[in-house]
ZAGULUM-915986 format. One record per residue (C-alpha): residue number from 1; residue in three letters; x, y, z. Coordinates in steps of 0.001 Angstrom, whole numbers, padded with zeros to 6 digits. Layout:
BEGIN
KOLSE     k     r        px        py        pz
KOLSE   NUM   ALA         X         Y         Z
...
***
This chain:
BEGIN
KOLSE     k     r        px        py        pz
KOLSE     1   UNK   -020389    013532    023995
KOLSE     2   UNK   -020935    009819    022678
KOLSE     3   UNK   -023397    011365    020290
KOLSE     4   UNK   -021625    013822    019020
KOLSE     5   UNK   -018709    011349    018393
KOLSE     6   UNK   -021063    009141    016238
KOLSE     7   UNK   -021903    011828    014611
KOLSE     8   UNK   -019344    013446    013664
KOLSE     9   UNK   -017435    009796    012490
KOLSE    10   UNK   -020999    009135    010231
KOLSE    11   UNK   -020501    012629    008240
KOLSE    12   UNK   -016419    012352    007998
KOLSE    13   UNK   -016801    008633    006973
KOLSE    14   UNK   -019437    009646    004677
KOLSE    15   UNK   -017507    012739    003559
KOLSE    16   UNK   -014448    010118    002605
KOLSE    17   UNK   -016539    008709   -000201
KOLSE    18   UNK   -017833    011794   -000958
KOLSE    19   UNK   -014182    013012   -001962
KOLSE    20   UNK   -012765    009721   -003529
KOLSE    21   UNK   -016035    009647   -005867
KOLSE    22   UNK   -015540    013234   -006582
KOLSE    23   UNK   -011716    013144   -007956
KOLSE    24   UNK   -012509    010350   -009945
KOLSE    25   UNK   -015262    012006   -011724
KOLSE    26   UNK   -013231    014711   -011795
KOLSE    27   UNK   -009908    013778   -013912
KOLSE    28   UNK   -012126    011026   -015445
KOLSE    29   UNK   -010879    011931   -019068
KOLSE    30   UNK   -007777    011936   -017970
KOLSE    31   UNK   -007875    008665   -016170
KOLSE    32   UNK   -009380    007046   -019235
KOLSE    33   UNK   -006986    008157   -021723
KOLSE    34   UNK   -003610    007270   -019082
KOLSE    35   UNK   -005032    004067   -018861
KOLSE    36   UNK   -005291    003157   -022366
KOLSE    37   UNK   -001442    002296   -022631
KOLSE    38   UNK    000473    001031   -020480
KOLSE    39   UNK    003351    002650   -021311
KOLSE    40   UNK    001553    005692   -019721
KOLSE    41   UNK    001468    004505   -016666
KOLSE    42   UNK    004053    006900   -015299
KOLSE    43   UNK    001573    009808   -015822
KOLSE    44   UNK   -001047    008291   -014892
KOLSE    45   UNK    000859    007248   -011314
KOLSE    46   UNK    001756    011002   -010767
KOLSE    47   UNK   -002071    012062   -011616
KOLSE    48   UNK   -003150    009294   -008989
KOLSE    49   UNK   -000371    010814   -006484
KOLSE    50   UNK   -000523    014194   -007068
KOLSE    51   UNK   -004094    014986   -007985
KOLSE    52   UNK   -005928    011683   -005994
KOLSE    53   UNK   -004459    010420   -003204
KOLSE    54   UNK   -002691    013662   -001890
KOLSE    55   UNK   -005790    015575   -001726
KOLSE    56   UNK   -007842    012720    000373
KOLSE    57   UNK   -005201    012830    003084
KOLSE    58   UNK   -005479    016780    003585
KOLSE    59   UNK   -009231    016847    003398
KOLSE    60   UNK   -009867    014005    005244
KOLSE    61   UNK   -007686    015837    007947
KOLSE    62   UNK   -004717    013814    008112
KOLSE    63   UNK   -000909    015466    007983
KOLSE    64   UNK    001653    013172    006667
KOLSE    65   UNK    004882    012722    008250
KOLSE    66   UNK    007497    011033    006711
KOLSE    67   UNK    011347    009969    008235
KOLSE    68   UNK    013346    008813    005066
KOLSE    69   UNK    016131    006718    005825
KOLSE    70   UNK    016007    006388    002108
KOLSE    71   UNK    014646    008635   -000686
KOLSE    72   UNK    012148    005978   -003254
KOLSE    73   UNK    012632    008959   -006416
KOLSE    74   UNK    015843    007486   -008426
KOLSE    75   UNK    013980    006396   -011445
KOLSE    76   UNK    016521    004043   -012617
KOLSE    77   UNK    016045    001330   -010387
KOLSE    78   UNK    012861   -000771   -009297
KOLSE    79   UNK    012166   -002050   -005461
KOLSE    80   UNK    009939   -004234   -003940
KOLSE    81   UNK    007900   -002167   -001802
KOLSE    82   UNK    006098   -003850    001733
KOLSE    83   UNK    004315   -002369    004601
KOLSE    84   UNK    002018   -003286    007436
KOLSE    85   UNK   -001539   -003049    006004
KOLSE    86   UNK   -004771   -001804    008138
KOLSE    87   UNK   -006699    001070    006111
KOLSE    88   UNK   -007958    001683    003666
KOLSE    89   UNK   -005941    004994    003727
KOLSE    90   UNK   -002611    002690    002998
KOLSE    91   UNK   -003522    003209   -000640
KOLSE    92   UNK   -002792    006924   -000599
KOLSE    93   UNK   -000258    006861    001818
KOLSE    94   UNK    001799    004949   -000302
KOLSE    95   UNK    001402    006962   -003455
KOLSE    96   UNK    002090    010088   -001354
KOLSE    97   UNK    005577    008419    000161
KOLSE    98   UNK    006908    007608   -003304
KOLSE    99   UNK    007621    009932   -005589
KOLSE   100   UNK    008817    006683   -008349
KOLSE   101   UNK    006603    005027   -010066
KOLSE   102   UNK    005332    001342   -008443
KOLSE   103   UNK    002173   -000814   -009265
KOLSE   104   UNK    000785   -002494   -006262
KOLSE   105   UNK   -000222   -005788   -006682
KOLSE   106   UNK   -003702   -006660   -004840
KOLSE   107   UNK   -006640   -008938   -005020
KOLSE   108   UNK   -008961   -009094   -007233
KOLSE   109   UNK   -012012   -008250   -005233
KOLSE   110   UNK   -011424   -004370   -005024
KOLSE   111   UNK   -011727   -004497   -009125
KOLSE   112   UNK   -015701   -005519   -008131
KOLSE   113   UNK   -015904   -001557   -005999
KOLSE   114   UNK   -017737    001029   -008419
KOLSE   115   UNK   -015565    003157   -010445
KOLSE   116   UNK   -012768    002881   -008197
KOLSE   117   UNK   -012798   -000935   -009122
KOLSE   118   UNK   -012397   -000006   -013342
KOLSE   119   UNK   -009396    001890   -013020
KOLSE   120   UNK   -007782   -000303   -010331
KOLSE   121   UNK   -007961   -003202   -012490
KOLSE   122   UNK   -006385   -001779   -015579
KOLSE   123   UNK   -003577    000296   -013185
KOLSE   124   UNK   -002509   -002669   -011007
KOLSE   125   UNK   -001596   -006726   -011092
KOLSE   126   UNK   -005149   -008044   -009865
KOLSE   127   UNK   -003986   -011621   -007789
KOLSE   128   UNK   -006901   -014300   -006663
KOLSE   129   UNK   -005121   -015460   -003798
KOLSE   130   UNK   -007394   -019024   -004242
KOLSE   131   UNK   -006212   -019512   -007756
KOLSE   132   UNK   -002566   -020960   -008159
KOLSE   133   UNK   -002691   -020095   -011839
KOLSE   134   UNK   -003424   -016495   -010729
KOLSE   135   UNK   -000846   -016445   -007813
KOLSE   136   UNK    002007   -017561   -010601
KOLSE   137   UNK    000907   -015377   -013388
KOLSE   138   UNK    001693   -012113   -010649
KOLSE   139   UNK    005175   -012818   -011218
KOLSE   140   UNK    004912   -012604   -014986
KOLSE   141   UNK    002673   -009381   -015173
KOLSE   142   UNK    005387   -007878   -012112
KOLSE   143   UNK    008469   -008515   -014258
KOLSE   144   UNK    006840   -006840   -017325
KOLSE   145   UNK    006523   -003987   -014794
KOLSE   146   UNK    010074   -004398   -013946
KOLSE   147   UNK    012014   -004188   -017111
KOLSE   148   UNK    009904   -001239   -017882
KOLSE   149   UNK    011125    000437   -015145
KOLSE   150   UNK    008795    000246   -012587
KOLSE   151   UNK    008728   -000870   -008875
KOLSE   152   UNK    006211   -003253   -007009
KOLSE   153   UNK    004233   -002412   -004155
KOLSE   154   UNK    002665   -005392   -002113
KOLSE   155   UNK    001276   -005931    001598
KOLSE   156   UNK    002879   -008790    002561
KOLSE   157   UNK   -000067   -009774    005473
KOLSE   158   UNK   -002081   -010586    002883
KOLSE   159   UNK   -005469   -008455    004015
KOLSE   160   UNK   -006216   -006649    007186
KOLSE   161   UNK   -006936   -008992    009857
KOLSE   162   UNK   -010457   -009151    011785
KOLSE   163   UNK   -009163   -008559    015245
KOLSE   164   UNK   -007081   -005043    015568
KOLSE   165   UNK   -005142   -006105    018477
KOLSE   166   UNK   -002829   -008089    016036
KOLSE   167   UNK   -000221   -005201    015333
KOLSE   168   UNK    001221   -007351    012703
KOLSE   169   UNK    000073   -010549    010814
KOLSE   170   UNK    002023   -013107    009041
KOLSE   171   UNK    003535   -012155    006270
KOLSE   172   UNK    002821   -014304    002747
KOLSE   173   UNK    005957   -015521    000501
KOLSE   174   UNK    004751   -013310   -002968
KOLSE   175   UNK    006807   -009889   -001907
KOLSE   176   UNK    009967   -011987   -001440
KOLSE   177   UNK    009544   -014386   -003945
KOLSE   178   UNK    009470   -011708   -006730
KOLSE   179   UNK    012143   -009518   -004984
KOLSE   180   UNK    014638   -012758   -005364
KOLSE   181   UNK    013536   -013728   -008796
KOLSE   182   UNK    014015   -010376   -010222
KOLSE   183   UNK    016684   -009295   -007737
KOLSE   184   UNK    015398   -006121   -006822
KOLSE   185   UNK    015911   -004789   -003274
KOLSE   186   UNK    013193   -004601   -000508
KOLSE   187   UNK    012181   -001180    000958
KOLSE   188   UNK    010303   -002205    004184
KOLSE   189   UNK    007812    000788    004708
KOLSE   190   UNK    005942    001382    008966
KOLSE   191   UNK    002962    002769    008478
KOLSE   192   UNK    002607    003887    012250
KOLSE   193   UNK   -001022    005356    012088
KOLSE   194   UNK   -003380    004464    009674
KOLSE   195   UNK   -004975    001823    012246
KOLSE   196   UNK   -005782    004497    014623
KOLSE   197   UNK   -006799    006946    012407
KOLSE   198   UNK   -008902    005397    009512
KOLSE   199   UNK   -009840    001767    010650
KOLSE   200   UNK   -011920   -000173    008816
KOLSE   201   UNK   -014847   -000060    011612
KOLSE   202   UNK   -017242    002350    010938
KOLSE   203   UNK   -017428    003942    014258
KOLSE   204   UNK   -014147    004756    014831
KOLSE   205   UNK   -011117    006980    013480
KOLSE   206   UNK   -009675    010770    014058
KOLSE   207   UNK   -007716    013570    012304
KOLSE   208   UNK   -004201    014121    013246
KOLSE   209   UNK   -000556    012839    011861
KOLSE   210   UNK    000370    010039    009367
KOLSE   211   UNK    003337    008597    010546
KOLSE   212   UNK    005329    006801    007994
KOLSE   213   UNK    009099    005240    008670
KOLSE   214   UNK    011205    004218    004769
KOLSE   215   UNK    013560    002133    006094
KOLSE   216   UNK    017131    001511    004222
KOLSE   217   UNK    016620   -001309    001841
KOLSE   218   UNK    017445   -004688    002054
KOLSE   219   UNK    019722   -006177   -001414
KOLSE   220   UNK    018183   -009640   -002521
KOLSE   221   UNK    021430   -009814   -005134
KOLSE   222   UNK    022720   -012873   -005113
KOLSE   223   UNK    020242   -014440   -002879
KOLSE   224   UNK    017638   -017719   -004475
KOLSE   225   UNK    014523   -018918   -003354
KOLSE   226   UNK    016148   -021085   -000420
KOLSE   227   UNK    016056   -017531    000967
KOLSE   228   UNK    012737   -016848    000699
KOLSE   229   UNK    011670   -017832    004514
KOLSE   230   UNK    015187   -015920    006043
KOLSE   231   UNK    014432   -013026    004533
KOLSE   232   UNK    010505   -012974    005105
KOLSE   233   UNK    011390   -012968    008659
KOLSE   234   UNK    014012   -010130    008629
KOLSE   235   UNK    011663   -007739    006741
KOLSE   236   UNK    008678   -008680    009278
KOLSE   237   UNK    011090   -008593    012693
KOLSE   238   UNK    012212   -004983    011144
KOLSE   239   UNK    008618   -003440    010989
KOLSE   240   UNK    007029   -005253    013898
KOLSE   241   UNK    010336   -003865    016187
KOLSE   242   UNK    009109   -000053    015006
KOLSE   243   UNK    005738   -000584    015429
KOLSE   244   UNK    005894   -002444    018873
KOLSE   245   UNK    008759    000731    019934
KOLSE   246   UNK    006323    003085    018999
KOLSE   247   UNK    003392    001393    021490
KOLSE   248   UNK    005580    000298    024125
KOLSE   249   UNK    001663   -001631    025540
KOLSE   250   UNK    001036   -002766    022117
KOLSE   251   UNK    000966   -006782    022186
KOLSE   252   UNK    003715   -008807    019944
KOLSE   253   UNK    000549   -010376    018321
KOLSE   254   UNK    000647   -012185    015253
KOLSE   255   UNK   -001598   -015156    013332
***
């Protein structure tokens, strides 16, 4: 049975490339042309939604399910969107959730990753998290994003940590800091499954439900940067109390 499990984890592993490589190559003219303007970027988010990330879910196997406590689709408005990070699969789990247009701001070393890497680095704010010049110039490139209409997508943890038994890492100011600068509300987002399903170990992982939890979002109007910490706290303490509820054995671990 071990064998078999190996097995079958080094083809469906192997088959997730396979399929990631293959839609790129796929709309390629179409990704090249969206991403010569910026002011395309609405089309080219529903391509990456619609014809990208959906399709990995359902042929990697995995069956979204998502509880809306609020709908992310009025196109009038921008949000700051967070959520616990621990897959790879976050990425299209997020596109598939939202049906408005965000940019998610993320470091700089996935723009290094083969083909993937070209057209992440002209879609979203790239952020070297050891540069302060870099960390500050985020804000500039999100608020661009902003006024045009846009909302921000960021993982607040930072990276996925090492050890899986953390359920939830610190979160890092950047999410909160922009939210209250451009006073735009938070959406916290649970992603419930993405751990157990598609972790980054290479020997582990199954098909089955993606459980994802929009919570009601949280107004930043009229709030400054004095803030910042209070409301860092509240939007962590909200996701760690789903996640914890939904593994009642799952330790309250954090860094």
């Amino acid at each position: 049975m071990k064998v078999l499990k190996y097995f079958f984890w080094i083809i469906w592993k192997s088959w997730f490339y396979v399929v990631v490589t293959s839609l790129i190559l796929l709309l390629l003219p179409l990704l090249l042309v969206l991403t010569a303007r910026q002011r395309w970027y609405p089309a080219l988010y529903w391509v990456a939604r619609q014809l990208w990330a959906t399709p990995i879910l359902y042929a990697m196997g995995f069956y979204p399910k998502v509880r809306r406590a609020f709908a992310v689709t009025n196109n009038h408005h921008s949000y700051m969107l967070v959520a616990n990070h621990c897959s790879m699969m976050d990425i299209m789990l997020m596109l598939y959730c939202s049906k408005n247009p965000f940019v998610f701001v993320g470091k700089k070393e996935l723009a290094k990753l083969p083909l993937f890497g070209y057209f992440y680095k002209r879609a979203a704010i790239l952020v070297d998290r050891k540069n302060p010049q870099s960390r500050r110039e985020v804000y500039k490139h999100a608020l661009q994003r902003i006024q045009s209409g846009l909302s921000i997508c960021i993982f607040p943890e930072g990276g996925v940590p090492d050890d899986e038994s953390i359920v939830l890492d610190n979160f890092k100011d950047g999410a909160f800091r922009i939210a209250i600068q451009c006073q735009i509300p938070i959406v916290p987002m649970v992603l419930y499954d993405t751990k157990k399903r598609f972790p980054f170990r290479f020997f582990a992982g199954s098909t089955g439900r993606m459980r994802v939890d929009i919570l009601p979002p949280i107004s930043t109007e009229g709030k400054t940067l004095d803030d910042k910490d209070a409301l860092r706290e509240e939007v962590r303490s909200l996701i760690l109390q789903r996640l914890t509820a939904a593994v009642p054995s799952a330790p309250h671990t954090s860094r």
